[in-house]
C-alpha positions as CSV (number, residue, x, y, z in Angstrom):
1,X,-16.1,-14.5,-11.5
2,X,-17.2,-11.0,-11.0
3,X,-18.5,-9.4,-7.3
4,X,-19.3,-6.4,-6.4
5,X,-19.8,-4.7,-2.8
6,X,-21.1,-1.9,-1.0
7,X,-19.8,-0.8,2.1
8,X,-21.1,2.0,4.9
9,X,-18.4,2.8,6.8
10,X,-16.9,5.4,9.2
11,X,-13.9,7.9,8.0
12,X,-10.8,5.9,6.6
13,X,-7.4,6.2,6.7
14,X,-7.3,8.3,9.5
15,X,-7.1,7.8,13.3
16,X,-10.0,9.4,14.3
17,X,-14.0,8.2,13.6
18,X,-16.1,11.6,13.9
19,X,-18.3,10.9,10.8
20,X,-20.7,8.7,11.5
21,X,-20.8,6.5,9.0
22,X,-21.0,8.6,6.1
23,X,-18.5,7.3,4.0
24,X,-19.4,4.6,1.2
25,X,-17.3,2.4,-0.6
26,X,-18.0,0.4,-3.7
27,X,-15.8,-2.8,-4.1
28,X,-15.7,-4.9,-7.6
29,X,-13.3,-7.6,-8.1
30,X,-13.2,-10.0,-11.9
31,X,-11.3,-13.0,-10.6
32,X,-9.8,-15.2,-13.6
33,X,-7.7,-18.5,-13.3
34,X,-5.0,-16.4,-13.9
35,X,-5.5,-13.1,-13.0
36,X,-7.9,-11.2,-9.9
37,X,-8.6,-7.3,-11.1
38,X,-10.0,-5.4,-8.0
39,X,-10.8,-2.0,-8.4
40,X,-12.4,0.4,-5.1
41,X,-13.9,3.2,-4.5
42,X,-14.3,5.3,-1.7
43,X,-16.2,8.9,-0.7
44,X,-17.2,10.7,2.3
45,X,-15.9,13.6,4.8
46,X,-12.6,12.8,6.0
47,X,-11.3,15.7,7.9
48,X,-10.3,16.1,11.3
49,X,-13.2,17.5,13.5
50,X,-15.6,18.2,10.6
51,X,-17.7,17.3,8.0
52,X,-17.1,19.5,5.7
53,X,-14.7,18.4,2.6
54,X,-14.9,15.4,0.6
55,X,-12.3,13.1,-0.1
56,X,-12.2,10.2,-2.8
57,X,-10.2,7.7,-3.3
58,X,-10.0,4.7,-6.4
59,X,-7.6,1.9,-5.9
60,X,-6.7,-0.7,-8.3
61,X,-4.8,-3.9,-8.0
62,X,-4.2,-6.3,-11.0
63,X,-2.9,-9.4,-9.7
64,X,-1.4,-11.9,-11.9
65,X,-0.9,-15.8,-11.3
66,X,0.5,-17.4,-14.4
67,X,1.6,-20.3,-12.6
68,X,2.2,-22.3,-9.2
69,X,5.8,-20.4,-8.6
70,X,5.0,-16.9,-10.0
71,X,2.4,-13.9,-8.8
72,X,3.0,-10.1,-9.2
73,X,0.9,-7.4,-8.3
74,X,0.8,-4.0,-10.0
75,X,-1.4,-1.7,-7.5
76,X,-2.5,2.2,-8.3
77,X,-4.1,4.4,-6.3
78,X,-5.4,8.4,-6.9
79,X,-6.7,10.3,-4.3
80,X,-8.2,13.9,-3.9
81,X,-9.5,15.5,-0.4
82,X,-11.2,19.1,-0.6
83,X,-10.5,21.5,2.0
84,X,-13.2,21.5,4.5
85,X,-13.3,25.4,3.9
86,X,-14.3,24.6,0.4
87,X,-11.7,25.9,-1.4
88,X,-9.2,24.0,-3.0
89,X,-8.3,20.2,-2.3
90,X,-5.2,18.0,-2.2
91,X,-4.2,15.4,-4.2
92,X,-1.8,12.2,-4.0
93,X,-1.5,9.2,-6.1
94,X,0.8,6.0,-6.0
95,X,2.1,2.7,-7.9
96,X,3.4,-0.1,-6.5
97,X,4.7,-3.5,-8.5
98,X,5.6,-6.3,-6.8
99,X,6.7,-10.5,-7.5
100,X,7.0,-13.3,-5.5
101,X,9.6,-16.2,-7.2
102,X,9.1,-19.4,-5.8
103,X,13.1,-20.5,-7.1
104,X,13.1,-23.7,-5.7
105,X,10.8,-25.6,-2.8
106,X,12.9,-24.0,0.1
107,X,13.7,-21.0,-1.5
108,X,11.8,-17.5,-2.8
109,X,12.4,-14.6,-4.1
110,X,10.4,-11.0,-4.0
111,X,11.4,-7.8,-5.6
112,X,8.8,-5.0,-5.2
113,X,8.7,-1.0,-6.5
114,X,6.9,1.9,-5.2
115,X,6.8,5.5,-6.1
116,X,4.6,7.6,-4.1
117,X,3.5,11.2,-5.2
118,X,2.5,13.7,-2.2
119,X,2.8,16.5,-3.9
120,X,0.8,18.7,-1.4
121,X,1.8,17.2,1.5
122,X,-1.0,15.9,2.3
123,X,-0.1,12.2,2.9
124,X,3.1,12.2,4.8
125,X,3.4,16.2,5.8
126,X,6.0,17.4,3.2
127,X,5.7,18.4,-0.2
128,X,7.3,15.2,-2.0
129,X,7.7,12.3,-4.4
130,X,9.1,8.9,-2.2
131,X,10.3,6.2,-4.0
132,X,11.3,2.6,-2.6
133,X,12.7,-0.4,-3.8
134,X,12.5,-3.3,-1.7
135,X,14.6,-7.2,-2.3
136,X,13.2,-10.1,-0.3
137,X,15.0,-13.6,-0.1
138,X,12.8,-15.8,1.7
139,X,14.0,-19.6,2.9
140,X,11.7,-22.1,4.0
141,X,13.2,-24.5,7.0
142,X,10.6,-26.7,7.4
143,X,6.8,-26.4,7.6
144,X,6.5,-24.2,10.9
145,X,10.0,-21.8,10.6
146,X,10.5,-19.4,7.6
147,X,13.6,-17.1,7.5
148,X,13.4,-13.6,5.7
149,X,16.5,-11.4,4.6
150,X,15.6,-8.1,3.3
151,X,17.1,-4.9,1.7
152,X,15.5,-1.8,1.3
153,X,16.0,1.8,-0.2
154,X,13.7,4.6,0.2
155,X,14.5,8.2,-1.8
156,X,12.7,11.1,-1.6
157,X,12.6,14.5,-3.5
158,X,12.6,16.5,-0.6
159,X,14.8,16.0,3.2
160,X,12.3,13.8,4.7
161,X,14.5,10.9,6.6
162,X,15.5,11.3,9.8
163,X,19.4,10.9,10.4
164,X,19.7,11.4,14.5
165,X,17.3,14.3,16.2
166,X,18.4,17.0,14.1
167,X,19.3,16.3,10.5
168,X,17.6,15.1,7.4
169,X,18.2,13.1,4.3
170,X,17.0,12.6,1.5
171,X,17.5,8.7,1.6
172,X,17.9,5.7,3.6
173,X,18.7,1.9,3.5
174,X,17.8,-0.5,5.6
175,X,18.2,-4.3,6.2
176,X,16.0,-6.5,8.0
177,X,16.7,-10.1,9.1
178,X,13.7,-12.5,10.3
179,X,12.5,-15.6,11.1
180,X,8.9,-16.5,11.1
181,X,6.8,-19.2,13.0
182,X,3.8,-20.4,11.3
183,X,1.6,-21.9,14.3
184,X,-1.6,-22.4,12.7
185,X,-2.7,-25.8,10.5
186,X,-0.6,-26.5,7.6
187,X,-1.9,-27.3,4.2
């Protein structure tokens, strides 16, 4: 029911690996007929071409399974770097809810929320708070072909979306259409 873990790893959520693995992670995870609460932690030096600075992260995820044709998620995360220079740090933190409705046997439906708070920059490289909200209908042809139709809307506080190679916005919509082969073995 409960685990717990211990990871070593290099730096995270970055595209570079110049720490040599001197980040740890602690993972813990209660797991419940109906209902998995996870929570992670990670620490270590995270900043570009240095050691210097510590950044820690927690992340939680409470997902919740109250029957065959319903799960939702409600994930947080906080996180807080200090400046390799030593003074100061940033912070960001973030909430996301999600659900995936299983209407019928061919057909599902997934709302999800998000609201993102970057209020150094840090993150995404402006000063902002991004929010999203995000419809799924998902139809099931047969066992191997799945077909996806999807709106989304993303807001920020701040011009952060691009509109053409010159302008901004402070919003966008988009819609996605897919279809989805599943190749492997099937239940």
């Amino acid at each position: 029911e409960w685990t717990v873990g211990v990871q070593v790893v290099n730096a995270w959520n970055t595209l570079w690996g110049n720490n040599d693995m001197k980040n740890v992670g602690i993972t813990s995870a209660l797991t419940k007929s109906k209902y998995t609460w996870s929570v992670n932690y990670y620490v270590g030096p995270n900043n570009f071409g240095t050691s210097k600075g510590i950044r820690n992260l927690v992340d939680t995820t409470l997902l919740l399974t109250p029957n065959s044709k319903v799960n939702v998620y409600i994930n947080g995360d906080y996180g807080r770097n200090r400046n390799p220079t030593g003074v100061g740090y940033t912070e960001w933190a973030g909430i996301a809810a999600a659900a995936h409705i299983q209407l019928s046997s061919k057909f599902a439906l997934s709302p999800r929320v998000e609201i993102f708070d970057d209020s150094n920059g840090y993150s995404t490289g402006t000063k902002q708070t991004v929010k999203e909200g995000t419809i799924t209908g998902e139809y099931k042809y047969n066992d191997h072909f799945i077909g996806r139709l999807e709106y989304r809307h993303d807001s920020s506080d701040a011009l952060f979306f691009n509109r053409g190679a010159n302008e901004l916005a402070k919003a966008q919509s988009t819609f996605t259409i897919g279809l989805m082969a599943v190749l492997g073995p099937l239940k």
